[in-house]
PAZAPA-4460 file (N, C-alpha, C; in steps of 0.05 Angstrom, whole numbers, plus 32768, in hexadecimal, padded with zeros to 4 digits):
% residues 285
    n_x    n_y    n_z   ca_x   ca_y   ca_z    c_x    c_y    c_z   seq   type   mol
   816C   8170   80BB   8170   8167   80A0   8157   816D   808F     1      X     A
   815F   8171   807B   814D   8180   8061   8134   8161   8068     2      X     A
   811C   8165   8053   810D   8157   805A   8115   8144   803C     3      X     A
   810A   8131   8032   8114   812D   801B   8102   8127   7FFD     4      X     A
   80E9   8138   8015   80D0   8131   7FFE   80BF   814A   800E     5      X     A
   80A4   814D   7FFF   8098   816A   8000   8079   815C   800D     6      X     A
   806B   8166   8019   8054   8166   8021   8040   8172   8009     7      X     A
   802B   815D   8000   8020   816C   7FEA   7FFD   8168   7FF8     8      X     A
   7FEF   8179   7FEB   7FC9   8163   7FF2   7FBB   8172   7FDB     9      X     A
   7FA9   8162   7FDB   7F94   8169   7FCA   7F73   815F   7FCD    10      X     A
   7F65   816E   7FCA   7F54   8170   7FC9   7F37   8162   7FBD    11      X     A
   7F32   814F   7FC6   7F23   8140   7FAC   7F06   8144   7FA9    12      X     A
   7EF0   8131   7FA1   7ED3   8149   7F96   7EC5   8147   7FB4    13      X     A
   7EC6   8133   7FBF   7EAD   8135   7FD9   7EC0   8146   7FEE    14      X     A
   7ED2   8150   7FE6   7EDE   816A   7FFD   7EFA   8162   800F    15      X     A
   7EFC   814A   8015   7F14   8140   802A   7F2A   8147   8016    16      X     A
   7F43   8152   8027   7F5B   8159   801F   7F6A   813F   8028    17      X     A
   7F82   812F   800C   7F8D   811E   800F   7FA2   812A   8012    18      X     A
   7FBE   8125   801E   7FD4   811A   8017   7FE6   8114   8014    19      X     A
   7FF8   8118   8007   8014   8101   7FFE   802C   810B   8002    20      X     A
   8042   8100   7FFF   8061   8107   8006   8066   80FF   7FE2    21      X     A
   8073   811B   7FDB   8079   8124   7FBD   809C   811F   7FC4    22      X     A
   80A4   810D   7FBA   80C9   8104   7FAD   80CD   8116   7F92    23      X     A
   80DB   8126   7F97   80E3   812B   7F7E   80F8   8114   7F6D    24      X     A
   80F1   8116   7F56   80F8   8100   7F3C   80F6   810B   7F19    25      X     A
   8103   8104   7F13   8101   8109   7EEF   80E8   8108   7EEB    26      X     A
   80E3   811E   7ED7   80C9   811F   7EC8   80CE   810E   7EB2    27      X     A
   80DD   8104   7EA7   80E1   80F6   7E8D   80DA   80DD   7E8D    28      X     A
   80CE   80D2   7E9F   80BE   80B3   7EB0   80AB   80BC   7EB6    29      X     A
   8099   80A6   7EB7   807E   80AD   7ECA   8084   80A5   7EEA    30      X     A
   807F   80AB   7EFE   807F   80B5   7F12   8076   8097   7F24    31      X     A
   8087   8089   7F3C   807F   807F   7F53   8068   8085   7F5B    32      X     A
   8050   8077   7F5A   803C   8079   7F6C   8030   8067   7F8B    33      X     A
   803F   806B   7F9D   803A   8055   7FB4   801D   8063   7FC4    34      X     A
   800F   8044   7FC2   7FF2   803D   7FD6   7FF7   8030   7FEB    35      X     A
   7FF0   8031   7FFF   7FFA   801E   8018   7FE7   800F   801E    36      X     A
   7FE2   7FFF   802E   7FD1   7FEB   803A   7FBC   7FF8   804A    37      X     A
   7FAD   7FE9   8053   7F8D   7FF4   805A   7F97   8005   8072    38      X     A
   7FA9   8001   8096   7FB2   8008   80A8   7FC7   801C   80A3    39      X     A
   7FCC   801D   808C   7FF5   8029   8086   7FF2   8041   807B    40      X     A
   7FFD   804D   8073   7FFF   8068   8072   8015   8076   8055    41      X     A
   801B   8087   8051   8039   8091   8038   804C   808F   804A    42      X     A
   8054   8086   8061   806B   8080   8076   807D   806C   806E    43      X     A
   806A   8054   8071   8070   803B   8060   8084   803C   8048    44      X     A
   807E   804E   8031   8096   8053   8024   80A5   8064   8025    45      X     A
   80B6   806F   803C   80CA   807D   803A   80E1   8073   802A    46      X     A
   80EA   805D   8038   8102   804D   8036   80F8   804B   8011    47      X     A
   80EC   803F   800A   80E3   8038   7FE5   80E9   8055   7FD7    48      X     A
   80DF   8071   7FE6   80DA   808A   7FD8   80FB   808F   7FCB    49      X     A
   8107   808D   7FEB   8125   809C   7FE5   812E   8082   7FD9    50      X     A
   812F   8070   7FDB   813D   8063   7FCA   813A   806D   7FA3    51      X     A
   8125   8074   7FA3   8119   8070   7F86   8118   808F   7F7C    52      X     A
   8116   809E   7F90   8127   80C1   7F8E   813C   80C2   7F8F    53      X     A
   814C   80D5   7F70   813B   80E3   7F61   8137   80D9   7F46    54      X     A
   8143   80BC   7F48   8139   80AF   7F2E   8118   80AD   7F27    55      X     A
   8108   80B0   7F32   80F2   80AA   7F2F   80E2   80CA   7F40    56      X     A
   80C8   80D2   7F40   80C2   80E2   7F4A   80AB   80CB   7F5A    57      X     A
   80AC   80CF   7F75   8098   80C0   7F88   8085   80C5   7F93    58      X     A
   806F   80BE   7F91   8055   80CC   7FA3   8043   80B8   7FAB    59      X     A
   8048   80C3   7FCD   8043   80A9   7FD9   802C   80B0   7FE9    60      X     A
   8011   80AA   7FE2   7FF8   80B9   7FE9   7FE9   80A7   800B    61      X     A
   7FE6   80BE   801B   7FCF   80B0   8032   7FAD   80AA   8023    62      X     A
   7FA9   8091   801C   7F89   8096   801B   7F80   80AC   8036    63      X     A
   7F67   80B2   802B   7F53   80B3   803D   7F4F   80AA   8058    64      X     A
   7F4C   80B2   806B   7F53   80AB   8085   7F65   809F   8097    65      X     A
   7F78   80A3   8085   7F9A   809D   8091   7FAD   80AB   8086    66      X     A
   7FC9   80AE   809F   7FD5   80C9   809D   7FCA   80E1   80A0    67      X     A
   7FD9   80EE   8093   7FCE   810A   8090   7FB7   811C   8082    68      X     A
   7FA9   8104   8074   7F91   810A   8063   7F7B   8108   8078    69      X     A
   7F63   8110   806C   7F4C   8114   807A   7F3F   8104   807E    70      X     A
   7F2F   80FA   809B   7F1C   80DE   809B   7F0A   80E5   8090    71      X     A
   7EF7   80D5   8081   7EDC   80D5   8078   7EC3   80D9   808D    72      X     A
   7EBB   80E8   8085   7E9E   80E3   809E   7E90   80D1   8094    73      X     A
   7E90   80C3   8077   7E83   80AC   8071   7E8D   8097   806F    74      X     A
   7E98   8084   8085   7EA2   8071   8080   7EA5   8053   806D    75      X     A
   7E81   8057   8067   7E7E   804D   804E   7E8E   8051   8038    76      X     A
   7E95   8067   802C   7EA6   806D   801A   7EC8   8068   801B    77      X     A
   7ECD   805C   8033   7EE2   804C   8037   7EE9   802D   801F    78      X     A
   7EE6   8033   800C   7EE6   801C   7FF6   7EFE   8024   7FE7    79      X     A
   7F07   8008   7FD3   7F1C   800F   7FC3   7F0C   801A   7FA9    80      X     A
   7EF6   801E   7F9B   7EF0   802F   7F93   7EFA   804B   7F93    81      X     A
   7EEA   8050   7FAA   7EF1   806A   7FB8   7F0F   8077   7FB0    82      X     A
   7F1B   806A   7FB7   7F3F   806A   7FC2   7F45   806F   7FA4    83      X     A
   7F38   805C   7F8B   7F3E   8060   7F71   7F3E   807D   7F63    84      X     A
   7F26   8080   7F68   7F1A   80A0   7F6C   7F2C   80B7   7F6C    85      X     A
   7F38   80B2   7F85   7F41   80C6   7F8D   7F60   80C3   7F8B    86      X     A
   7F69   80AD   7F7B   7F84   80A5   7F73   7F87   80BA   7F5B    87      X     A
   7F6C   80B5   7F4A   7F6C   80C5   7F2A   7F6C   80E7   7F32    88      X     A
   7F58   80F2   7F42   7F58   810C   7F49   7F72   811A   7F50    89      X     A
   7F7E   8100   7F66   7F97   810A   7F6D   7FA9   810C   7F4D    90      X     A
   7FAF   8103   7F40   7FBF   80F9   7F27   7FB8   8113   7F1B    91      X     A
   7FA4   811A   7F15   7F96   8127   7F02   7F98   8145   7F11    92      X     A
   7F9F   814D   7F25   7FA5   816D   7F30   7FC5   8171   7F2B    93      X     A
   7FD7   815D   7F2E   7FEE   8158   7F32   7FF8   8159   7F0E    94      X     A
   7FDF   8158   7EFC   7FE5   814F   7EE1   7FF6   8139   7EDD    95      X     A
   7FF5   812C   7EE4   8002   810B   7EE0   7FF2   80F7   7ED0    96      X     A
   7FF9   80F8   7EBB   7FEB   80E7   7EAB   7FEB   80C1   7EB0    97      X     A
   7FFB   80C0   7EAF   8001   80A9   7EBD   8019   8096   7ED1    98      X     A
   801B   8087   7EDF   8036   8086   7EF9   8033   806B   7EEE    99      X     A
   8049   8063   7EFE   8047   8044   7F0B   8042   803E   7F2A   100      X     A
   802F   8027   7F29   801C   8026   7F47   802E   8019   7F55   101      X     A
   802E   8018   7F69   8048   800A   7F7D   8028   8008   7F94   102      X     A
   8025   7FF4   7F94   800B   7FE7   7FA6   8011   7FDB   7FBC   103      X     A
   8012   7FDA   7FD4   800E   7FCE   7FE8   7FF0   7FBB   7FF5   104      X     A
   7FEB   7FA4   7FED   7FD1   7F9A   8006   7FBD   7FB3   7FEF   105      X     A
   7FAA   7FBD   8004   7F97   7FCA   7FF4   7FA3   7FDD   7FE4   106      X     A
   7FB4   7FEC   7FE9   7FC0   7FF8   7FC9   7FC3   7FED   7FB9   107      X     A
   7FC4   7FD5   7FB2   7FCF   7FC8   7F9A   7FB0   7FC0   7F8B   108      X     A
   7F9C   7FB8   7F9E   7F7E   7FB5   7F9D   7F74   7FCC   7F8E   109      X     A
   7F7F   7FE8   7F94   7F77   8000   7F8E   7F80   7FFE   7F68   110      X     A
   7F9D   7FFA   7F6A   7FAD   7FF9   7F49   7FA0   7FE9   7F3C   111      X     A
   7F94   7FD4   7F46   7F89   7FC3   7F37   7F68   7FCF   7F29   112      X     A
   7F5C   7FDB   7F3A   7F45   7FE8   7F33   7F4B   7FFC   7F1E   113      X     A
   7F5A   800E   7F22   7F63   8022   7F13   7F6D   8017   7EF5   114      X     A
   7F78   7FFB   7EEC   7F86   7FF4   7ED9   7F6A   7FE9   7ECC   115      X     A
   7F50   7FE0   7ED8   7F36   7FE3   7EC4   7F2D   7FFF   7EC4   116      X     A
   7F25   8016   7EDC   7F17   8025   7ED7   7F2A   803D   7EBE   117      X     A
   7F46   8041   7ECB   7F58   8054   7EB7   7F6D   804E   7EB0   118      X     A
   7F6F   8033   7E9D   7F8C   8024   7E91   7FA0   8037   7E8A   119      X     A
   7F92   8047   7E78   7FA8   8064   7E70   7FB8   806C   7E8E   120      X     A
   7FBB   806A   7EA3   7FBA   807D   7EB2   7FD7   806B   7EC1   121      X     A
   7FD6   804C   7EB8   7FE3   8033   7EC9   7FFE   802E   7EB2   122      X     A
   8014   8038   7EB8   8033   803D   7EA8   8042   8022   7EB2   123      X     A
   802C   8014   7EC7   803A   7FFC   7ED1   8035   7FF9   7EEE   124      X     A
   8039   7FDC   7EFE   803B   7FDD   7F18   804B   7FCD   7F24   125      X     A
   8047   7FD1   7F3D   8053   7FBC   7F58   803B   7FB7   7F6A   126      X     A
   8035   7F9E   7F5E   8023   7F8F   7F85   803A   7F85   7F96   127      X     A
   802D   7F90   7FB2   8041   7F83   7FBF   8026   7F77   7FCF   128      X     A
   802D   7F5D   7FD8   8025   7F4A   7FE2   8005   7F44   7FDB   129      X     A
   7FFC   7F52   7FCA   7FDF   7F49   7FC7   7FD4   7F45   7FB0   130      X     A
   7FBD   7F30   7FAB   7FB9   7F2B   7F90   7F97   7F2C   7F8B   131      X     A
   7F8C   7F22   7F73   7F6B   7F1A   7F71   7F69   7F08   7F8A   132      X     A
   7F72   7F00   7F92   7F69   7EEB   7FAE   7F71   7EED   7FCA   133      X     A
   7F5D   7EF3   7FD7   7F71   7EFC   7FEF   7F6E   7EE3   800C   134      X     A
   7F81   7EE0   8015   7F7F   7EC6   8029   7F71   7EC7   8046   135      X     A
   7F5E   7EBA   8047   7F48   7EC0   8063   7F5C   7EBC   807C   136      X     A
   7F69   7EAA   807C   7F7A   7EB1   809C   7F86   7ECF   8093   137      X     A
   7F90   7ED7   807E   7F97   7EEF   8081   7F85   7F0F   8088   138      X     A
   7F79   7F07   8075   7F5D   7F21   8081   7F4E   7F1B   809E   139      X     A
   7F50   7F02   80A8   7F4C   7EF5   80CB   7F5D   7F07   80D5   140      X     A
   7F71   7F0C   80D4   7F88   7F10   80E3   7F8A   7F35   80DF   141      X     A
   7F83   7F3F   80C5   7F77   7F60   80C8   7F67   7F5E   80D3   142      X     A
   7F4F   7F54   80CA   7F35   7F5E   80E0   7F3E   7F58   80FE   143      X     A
   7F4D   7F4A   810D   7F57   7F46   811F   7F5E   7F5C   8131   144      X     A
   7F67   7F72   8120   7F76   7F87   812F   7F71   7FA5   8122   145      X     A
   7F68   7FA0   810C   7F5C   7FC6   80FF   7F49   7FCD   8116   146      X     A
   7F4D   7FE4   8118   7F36   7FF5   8129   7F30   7FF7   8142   147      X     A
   7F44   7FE4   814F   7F33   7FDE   8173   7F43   7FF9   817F   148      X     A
   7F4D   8016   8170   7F4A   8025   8182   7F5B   8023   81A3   149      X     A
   7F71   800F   8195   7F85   8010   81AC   7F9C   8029   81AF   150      X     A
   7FA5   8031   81C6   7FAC   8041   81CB   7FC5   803F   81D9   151      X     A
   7FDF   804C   81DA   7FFE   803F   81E6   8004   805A   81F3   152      X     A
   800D   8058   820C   8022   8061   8224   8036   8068   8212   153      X     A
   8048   805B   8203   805B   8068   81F7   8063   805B   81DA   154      X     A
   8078   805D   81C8   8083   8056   81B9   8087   8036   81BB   155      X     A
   8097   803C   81CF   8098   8018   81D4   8084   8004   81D6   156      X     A
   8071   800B   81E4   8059   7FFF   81EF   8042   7FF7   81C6   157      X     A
   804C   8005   81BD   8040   800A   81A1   804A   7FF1   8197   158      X     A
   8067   7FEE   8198   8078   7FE2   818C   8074   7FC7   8197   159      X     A
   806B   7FC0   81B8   8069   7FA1   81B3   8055   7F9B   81B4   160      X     A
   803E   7FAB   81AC   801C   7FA3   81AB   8021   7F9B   8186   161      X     A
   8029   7FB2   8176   8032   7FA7   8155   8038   7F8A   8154   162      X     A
   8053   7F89   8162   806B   7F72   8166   8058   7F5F   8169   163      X     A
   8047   7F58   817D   8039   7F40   8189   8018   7F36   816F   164      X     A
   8019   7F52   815E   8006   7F43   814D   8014   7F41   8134   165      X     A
   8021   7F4A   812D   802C   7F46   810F   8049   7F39   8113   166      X     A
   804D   7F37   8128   8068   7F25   8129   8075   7F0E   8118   167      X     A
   805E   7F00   8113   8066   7EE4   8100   806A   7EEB   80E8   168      X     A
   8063   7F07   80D7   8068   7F09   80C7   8081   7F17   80BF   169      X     A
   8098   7F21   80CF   80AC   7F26   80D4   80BD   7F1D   80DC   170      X     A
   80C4   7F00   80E7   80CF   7EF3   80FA   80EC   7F01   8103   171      X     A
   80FD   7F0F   80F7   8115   7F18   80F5   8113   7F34   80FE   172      X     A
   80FC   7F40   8101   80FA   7F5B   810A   810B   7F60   8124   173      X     A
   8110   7F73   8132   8118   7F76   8151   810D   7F8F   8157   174      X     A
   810E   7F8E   8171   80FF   7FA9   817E   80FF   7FC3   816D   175      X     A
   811A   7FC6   8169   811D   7FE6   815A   8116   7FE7   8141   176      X     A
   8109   7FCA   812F   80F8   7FCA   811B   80E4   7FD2   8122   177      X     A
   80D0   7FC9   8135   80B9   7FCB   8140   80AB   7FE4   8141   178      X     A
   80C5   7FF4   8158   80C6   800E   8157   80C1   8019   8143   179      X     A
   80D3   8014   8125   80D1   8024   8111   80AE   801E   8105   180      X     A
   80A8   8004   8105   808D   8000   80F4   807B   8012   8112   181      X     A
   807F   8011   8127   8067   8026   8140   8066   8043   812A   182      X     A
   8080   804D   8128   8088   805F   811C   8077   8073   80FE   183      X     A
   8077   8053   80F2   806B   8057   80D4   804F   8052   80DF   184      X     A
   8045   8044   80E7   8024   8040   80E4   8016   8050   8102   185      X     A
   801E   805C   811D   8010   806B   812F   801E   8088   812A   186      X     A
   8012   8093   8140   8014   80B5   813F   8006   80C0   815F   187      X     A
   8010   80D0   8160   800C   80DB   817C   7FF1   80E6   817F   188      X     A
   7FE3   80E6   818E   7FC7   80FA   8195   7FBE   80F8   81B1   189      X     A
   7FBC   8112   81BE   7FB4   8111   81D7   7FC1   8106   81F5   190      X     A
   7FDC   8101   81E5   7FEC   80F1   81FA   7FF0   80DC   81FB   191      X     A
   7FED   80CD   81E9   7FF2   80B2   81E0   7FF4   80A1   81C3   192      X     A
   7FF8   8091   81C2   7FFB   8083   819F   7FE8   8077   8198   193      X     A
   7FDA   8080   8181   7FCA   8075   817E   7FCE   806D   815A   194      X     A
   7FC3   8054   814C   7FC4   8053   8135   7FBD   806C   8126   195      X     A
   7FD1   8079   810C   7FC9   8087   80FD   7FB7   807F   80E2   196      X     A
   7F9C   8079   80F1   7F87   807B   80D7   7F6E   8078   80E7   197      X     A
   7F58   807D   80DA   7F3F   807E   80E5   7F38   8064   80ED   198      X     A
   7F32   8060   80FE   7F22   804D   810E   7F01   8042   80ED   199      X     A
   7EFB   804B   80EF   7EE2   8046   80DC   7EF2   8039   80C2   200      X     A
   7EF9   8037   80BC   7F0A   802D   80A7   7F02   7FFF   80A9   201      X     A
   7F01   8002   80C3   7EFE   7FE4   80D0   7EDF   7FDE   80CF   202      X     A
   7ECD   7FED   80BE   7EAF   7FE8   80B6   7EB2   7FD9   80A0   203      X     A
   7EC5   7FD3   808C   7EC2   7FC5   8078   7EBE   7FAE   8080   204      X     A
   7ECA   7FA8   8099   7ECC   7F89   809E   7EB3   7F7F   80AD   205      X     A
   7EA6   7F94   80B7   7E8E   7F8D   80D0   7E78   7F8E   80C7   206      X     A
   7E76   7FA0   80A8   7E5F   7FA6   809C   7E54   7F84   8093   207      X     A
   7E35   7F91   8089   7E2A   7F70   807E   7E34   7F69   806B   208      X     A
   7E37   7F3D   8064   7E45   7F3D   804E   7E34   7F46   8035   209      X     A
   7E52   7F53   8023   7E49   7F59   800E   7E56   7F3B   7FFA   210      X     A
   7E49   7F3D   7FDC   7E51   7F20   7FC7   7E6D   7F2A   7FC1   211      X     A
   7E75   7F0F   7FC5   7EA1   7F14   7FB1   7EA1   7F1C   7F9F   212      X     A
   7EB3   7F2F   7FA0   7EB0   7F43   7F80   7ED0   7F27   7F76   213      X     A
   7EC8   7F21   7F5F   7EE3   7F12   7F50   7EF1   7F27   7F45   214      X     A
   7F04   7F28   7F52   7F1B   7F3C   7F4A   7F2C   7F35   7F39   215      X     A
   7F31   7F1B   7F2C   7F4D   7F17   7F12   7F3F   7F21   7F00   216      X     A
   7F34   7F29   7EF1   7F31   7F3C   7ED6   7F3A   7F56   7EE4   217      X     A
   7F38   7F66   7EFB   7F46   7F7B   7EFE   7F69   7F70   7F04   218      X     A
   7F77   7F5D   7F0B   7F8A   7F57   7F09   7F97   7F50   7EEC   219      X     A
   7F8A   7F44   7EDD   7F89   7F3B   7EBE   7F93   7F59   7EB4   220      X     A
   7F7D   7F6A   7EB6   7F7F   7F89   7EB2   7F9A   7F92   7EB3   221      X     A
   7FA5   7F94   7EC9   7FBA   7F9F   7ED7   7FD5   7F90   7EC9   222      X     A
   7FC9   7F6F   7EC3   7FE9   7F61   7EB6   7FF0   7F68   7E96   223      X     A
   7FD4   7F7B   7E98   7FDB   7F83   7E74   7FEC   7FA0   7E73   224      X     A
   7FFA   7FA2   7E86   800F   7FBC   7E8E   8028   7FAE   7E97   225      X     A
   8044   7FB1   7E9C   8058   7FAC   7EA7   804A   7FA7   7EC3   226      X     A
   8057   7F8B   7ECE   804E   7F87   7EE8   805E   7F7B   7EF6   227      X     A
   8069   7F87   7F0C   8071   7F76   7F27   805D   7F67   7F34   228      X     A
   806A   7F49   7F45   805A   7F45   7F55   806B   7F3D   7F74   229      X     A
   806A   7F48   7F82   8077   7F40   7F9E   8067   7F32   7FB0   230      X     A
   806E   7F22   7FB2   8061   7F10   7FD5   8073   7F09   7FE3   231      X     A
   8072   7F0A   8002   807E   7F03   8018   807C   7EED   801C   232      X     A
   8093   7EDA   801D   808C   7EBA   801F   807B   7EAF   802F   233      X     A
   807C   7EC9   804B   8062   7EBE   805F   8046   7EC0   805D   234      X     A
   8044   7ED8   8048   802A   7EE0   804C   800E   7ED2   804B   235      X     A
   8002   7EDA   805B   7FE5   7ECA   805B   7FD3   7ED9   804B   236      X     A
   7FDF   7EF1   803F   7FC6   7EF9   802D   7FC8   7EEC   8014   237      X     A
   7FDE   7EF5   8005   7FEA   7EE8   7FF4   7FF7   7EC9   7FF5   238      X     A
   7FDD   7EC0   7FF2   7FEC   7E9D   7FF7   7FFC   7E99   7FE0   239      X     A
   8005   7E80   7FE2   801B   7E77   7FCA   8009   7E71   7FB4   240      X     A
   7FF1   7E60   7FBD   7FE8   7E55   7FA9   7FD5   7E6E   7F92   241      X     A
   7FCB   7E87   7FA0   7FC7   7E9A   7F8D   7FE1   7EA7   7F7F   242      X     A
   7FF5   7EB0   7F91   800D   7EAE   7F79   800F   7E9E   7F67   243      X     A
   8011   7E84   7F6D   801B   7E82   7F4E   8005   7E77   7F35   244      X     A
   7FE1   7E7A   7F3C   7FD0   7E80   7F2F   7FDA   7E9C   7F22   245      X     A
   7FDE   7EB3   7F33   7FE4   7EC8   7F26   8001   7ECD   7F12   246      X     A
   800E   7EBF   7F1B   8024   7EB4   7F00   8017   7EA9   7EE4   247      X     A
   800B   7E91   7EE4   8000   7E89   7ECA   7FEA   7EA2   7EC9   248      X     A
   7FDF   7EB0   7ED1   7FC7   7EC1   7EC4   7FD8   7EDB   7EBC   249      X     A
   7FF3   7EDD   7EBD   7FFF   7EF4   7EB5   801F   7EEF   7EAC   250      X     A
   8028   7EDB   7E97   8037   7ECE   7E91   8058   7EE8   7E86   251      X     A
   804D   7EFE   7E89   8061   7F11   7E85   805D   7F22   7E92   252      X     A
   8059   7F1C   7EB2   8068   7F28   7EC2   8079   7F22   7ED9   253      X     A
   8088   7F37   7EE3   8093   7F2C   7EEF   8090   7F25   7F0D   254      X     A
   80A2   7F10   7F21   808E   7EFF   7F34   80A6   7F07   7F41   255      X     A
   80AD   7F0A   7F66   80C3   7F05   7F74   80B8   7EF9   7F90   256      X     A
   80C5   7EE7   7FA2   80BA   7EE0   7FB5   80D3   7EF3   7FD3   257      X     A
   80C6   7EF7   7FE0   80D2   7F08   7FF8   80D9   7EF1   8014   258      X     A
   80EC   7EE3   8018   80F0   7ED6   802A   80F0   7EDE   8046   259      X     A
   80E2   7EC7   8051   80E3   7ECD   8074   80D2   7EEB   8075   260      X     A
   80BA   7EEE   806C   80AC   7F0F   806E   808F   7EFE   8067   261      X     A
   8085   7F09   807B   8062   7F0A   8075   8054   7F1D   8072   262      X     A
   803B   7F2D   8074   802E   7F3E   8069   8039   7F54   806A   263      X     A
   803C   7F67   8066   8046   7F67   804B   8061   7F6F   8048   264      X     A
   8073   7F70   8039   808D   7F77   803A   8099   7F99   8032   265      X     A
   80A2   7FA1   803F   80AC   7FBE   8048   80BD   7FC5   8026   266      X     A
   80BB   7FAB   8014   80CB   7FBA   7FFB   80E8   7FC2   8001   267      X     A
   80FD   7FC3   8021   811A   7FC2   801A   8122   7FAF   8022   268      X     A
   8118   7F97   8019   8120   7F74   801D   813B   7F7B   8009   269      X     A
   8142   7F6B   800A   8161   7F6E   7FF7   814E   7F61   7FDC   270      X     A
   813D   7F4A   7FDF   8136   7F3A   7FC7   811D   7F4B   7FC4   271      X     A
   8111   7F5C   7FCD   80F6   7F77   7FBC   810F   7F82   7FB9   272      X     A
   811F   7F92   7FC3   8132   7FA2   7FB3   8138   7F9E   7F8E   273      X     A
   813F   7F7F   7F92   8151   7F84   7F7D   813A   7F6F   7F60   274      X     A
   811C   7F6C   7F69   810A   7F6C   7F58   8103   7F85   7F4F   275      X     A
   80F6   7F9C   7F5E   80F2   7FB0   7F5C   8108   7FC2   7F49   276      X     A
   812B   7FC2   7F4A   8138   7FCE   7F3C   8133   7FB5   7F22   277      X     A
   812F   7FA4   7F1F   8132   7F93   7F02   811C   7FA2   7EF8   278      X     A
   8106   7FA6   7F00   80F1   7FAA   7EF6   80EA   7FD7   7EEF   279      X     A
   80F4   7FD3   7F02   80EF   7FF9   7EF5   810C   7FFD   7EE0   280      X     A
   8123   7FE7   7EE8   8136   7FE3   7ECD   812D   7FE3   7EB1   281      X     A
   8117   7FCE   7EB5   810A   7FBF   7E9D   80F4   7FD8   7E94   282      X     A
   80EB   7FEE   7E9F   80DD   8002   7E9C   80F0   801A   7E8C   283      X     A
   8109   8016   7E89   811A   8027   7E87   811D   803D   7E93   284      X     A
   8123   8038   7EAE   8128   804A   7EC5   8148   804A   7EC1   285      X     A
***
């Protein structure tokens, strides 16, 4: 079967080649832009791409050291800075003046940076599950498992090492989900499965502390554009109580909650489904 989207990369200034799975979509809209989470990859939105192809044109980018883009030899430069950076370069070879961000976890971290550093550039977004505040059992529970460089015998074996840490946040999943998320986030090398993204990526968390950057003026930023907000009823990043701070600090946008789903939600919940169509509705899609 035909593929249903194109392999694109580009090139950005310190030399690493990124990149993305290109959906073809109407030029007469600005263009789907999906970021994935710090571990995740443009895999993550398949199921979102074709749904939203060819009404929409989709491009669903690997940062830097995951997928098919290039690791950094400086892992320092593993920041959402960085990622911003190279969001605009990418935008800017592609001539895309401006998309709508579809954010996941640190993608959405990324849209939010971008909506102070290049507002022109932000036609609107989607956070999914993450806000200015992020919840310490939840980042407990990443640093928990980025980077230890584990390695699987097969598919399966992938599937219940995933299953046994992120399980609570899926409760309804079954094996052949599992399989599918082994699927989306490892990749084969050397004879075995190993996570697809750089290991170094897990220095943000080990490095010395740095001071809390306050992030709601870059959220503030971002609510002065059309805005989704998705959270997973379970999630520990996105607690309830920053949702609905982020409701009153952004009183015209719009808010959906994802039942029985914790970090973060895959976007074809039936209830992200049919926020997401109200809302690129309300875009005049």
């Amino acid at each position: 079967m035909a593929e249903l989207y194109r392999d694109g990369y580009c090139i950005v200034a310190d030399g690493l080649r990124l990149h993305y799975r290109d959906y073809p979509g109407s030029a007469e809209r600005p263009p789907l832009l999906c970021l994935h989470g710090l571990t995740r990859n443009a895999r993550d939105f398949a199921a979102f791409a074709e749904r939203c192809s060819p009404r929409f044109r989709v491009l669903a980018l690997d940062f830097r050291g995951r997928g098919d883009s290039d690791h950094d030899p400086l892992p320092a430069r593993y920041t959402p800075l960085t990622y911003a950076a190279d969001v605009q370069q990418v935008l800017d070879q592609l001539g895309i003046a401006e998309a709508v961000f579809v954010g996941t976890s640190l993608g959405g971290l990324v849209a939010m940076s971008i909506a102070v550093l290049a507002p022109q550039r932000v036609a609107g977004a989607i956070l999914n599950d993450v806000g200015p505040e992020l919840g310490q059992s939840g980042l407990d529970r990443i640093q928990g498992y980025v980077g230890k460089g584990e390695r699987f015998g097969s598919w399966d074996e992938a599937a219940t090492s995933i299953a046994s840490k992120q399980g609570p946040a899926f409760p309804e999943y079954t094996h052949d989900d599992w399989l599918a998320a082994a699927r989306r986030n490892c990749r084969e090398q050397d004879g075995a499965i190993v996570f697809d993204y750089d290991e170094a990526i897990a220095d943000v968390f080990s490095s010395a502390p740095v001071p809390k950057v306050d992030l709601w003026p870059l959220f503030a930023a971002l609510a002065q554009k059309p805005l989704l907000v998705l959270r997973g009823e379970l999630s520990e990043l996105l607690v309830a109580e920053t949702f609905a701070k982020m409701r009153a600090v952004a009183p015209n946008a719009s808010f959906a909650v994802v039942p029985n789903v914790g970090h973060a939600p895959m976007l074809n919940e039936p209830e992200a489904v049919a926020a997401i169509e109200a809302f690129l509705a309300a875009l005049g899609a």
